[in-house]
Backbone bond lengths (Angstrom), bond angles and torsions (degrees), N, CA, C in turn:
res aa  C-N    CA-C-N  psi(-1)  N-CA   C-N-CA  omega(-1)  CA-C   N-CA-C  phi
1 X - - - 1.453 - - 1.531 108.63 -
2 X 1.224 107.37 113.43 1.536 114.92 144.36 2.038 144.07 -25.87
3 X 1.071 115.13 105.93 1.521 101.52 -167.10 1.435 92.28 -102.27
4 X 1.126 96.61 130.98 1.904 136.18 170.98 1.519 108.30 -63.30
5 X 1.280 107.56 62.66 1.817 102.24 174.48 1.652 127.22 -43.18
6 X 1.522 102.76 -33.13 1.079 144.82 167.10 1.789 108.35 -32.69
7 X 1.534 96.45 -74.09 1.964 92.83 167.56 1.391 131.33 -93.36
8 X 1.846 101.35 33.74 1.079 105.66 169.43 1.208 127.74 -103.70
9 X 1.637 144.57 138.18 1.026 118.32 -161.93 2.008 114.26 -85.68
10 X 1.578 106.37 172.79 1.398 86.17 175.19 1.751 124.99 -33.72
11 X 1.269 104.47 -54.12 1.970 101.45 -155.33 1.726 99.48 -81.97
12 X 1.266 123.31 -8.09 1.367 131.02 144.95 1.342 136.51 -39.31
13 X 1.788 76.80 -65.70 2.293 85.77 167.10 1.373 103.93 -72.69
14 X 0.876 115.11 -42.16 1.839 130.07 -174.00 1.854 104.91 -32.12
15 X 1.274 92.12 -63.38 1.560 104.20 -165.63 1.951 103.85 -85.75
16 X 1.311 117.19 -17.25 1.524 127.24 170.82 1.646 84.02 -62.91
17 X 1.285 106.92 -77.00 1.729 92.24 -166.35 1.107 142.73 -36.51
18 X 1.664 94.38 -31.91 1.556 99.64 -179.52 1.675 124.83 -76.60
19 X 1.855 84.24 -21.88 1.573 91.39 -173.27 1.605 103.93 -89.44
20 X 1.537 115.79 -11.24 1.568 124.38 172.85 1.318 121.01 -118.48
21 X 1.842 114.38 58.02 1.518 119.58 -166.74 1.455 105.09 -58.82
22 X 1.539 140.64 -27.62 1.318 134.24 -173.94 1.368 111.97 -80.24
23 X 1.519 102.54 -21.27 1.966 93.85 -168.69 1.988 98.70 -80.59
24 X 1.370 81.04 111.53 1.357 94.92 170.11 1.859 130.33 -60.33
25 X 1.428 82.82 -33.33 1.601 98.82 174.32 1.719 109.45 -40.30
26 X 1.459 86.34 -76.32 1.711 99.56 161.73 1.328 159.26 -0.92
27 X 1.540 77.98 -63.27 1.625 114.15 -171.86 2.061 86.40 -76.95
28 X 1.492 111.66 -52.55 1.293 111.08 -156.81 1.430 103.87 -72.02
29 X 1.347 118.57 -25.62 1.602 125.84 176.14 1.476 108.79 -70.49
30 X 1.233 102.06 -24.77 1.637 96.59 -173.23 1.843 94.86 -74.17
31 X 1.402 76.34 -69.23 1.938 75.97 177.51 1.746 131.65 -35.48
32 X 1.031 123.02 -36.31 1.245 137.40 167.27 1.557 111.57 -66.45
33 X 1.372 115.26 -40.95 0.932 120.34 -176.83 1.973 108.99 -74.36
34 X 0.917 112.91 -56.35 1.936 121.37 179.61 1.295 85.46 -80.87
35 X 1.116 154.65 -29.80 1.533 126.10 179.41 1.787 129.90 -77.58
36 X 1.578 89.29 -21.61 1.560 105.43 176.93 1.597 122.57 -44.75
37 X 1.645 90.43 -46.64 1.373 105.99 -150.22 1.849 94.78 -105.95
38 X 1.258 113.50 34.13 1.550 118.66 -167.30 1.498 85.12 -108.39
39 X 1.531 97.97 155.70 2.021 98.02 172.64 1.410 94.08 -118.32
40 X 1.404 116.17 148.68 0.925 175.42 -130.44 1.925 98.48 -112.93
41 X 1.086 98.56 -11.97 1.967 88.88 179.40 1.195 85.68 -89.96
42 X 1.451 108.74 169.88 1.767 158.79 -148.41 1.135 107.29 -152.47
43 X 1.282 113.43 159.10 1.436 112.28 -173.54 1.903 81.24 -159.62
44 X 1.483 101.49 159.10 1.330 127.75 -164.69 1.521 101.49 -101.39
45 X 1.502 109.30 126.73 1.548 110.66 -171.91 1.953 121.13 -47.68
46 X 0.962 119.54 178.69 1.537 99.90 -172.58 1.783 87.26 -121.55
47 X 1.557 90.30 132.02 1.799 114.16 -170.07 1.677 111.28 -72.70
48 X 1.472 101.88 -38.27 1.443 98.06 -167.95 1.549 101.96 -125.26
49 X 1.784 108.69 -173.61 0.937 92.26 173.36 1.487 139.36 -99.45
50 X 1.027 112.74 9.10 1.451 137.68 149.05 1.255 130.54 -51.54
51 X 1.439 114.13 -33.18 1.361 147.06 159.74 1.485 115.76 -58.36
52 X 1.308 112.90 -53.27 1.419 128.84 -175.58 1.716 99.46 -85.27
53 X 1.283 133.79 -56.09 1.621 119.66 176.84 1.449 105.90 -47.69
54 X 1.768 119.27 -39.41 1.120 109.47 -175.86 1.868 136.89 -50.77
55 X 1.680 82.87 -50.65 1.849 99.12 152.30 1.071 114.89 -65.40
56 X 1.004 134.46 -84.16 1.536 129.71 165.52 1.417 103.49 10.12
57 X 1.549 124.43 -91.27 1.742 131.23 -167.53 1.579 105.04 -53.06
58 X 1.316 122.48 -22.48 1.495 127.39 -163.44 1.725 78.42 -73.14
59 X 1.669 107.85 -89.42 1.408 118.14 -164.59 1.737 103.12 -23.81
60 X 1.348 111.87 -52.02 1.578 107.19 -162.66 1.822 101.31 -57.38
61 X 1.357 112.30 -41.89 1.145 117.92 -156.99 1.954 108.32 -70.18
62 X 1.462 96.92 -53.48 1.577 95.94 148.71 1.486 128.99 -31.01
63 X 1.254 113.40 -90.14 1.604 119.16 172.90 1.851 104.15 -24.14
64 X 1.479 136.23 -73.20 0.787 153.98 -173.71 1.877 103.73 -37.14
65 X 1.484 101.94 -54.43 1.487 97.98 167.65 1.459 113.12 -82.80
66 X 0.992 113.61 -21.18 2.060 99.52 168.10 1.375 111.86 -47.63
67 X 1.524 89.29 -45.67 2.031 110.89 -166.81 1.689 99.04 -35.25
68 X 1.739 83.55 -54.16 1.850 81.12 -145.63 1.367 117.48 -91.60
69 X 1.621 109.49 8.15 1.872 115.04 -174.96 1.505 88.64 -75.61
């Protein structure tokens, strides 16, 4: 039997993958799947270093709200 990645939800496939690192199927469903819904903006490297603490506090501040949803 065939598994339906399809009615699985993200943290479903998520954790299938991890527990099925060879099934390639998987791996590519996962990817298709978290890449779909990714945007497509860019952002311009940061010049100084003011620039770079600035990303810097962003990334931390992100992570920090991943943490806590």
């Amino acid at each position: 039997m065939k598994t339906d990645f399809n009615k699985m939800t993200k943290a479903e496939l998520r954790a299938y993958v991890v527990a099925h690192p060879n099934d390639q199927a998987a791996f590519y469903a996962f990817v298709d799947r978290f890449t779909a819904g990714a945007t497509t903006e860019t952002f311009a490297m940061p010049q100084s270093p003011a620039e770079i603490a600035e990303v810097d506090n962003l990334v931390r501040q992100k992570i920090e709200q991943i943490q806590t949803e």
